[in-house]
Residue, then its C-alpha position, 0 to 999 in steps of 0.5 A: x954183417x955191419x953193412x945189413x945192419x946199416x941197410x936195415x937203419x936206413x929203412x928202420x932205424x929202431x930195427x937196426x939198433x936194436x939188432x946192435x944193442x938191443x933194449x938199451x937206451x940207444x934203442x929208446x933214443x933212436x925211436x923218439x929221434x925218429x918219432x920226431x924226424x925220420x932223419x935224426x934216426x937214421x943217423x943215430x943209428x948209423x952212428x951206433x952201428x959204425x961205433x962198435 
């Protein structure tokens, strides 16, 4: 399941923390790293997917 979540980062990083942790502030972080370059969200979100 981790490696879905993963691909889904890579193509949508808000998407795949979401699926993670949902409404958090993980997910509001990752959507203004990735408002502000494509890839600081990618590799918030893959770093949130790989930690738990």
């Amino acid at each position: 399941m981790d490696f879905i979540r993963i691909v889904i980062a890579i193509l949508l990083p808000p998407l795949g923390v979401f699926l993670q942790v949902g409404f958090g502030g993980a997910f509001w972080l990752n959507i203004l790293l990735t408002l502000c370059g494509y890839i600081p969200g990618i590799v918030h979100a893959v770093w949130v997917i790989a930690r738990r």
